[in-house]
C-alpha positions as CSV (number, residue, x, y, z in Angstrom):
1,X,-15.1,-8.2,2.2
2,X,-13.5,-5.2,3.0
3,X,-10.0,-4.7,4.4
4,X,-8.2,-1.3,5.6
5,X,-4.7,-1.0,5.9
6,X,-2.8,1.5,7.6
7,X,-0.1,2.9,5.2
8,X,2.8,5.9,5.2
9,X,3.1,8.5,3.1
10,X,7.0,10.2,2.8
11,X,8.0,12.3,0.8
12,X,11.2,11.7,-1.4
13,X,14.3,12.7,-0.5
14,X,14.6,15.0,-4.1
15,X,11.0,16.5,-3.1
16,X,9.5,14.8,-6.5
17,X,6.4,13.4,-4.7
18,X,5.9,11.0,-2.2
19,X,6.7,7.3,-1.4
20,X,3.6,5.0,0.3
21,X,4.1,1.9,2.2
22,X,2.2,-0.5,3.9
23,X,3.5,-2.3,7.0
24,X,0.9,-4.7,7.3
25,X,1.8,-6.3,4.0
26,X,5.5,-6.5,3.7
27,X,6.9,-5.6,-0.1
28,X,3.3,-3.3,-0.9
29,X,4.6,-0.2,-1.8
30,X,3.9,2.6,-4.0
31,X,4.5,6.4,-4.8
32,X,3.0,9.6,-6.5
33,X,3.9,12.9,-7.9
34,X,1.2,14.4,-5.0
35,X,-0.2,12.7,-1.1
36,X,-3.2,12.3,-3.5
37,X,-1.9,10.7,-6.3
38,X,0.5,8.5,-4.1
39,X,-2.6,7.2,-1.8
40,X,-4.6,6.2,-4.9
41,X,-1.7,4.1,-6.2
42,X,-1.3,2.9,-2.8
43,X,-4.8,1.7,-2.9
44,X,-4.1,-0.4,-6.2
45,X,-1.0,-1.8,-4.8
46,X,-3.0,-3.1,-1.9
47,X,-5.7,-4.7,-4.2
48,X,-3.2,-6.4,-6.5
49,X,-0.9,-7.5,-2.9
50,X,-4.3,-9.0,-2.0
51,X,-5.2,-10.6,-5.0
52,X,-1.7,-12.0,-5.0
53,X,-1.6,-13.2,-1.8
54,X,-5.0,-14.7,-2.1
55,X,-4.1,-16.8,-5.3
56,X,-0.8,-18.0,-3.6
57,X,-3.1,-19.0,-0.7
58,X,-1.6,-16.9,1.8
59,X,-3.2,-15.6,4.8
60,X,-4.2,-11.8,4.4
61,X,-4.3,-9.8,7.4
62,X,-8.0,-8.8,8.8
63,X,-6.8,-6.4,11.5
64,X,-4.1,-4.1,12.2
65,X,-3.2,-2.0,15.3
């Protein structure tokens, strides 16, 4: 199964990097010195939301508009 989330990328307010959130999954955030690095880390902060949320039984969301 494959999801995709929708996520924004911000850059920090002392222009060290960037901060990544995900509205679809409230609490998944993450950040990176560059948009690459940040959207990488985003990507495993979504995987280990998932796997959380799966393991607590929670309902993961399949669609997002």
């Amino acid at each position: 199964m494959s999801l995709r989330f929708a996520i924004d990328v911000l850059p920090e307010d002392d222009g060290g990097g960037y901060y990544v959130i995900v509205p679809a999954l409230p609490g998944c955030h993450s950040q990176g010195r560059t948009i690459e690095e940040a959207m990488k880390n985003a990507k495993e902060a979504i995987a280990l939301h998932v796997k959380s949320l799966k393991k607590q039984g929670e309902l993961i969301p399949q669609k997002e508009r």
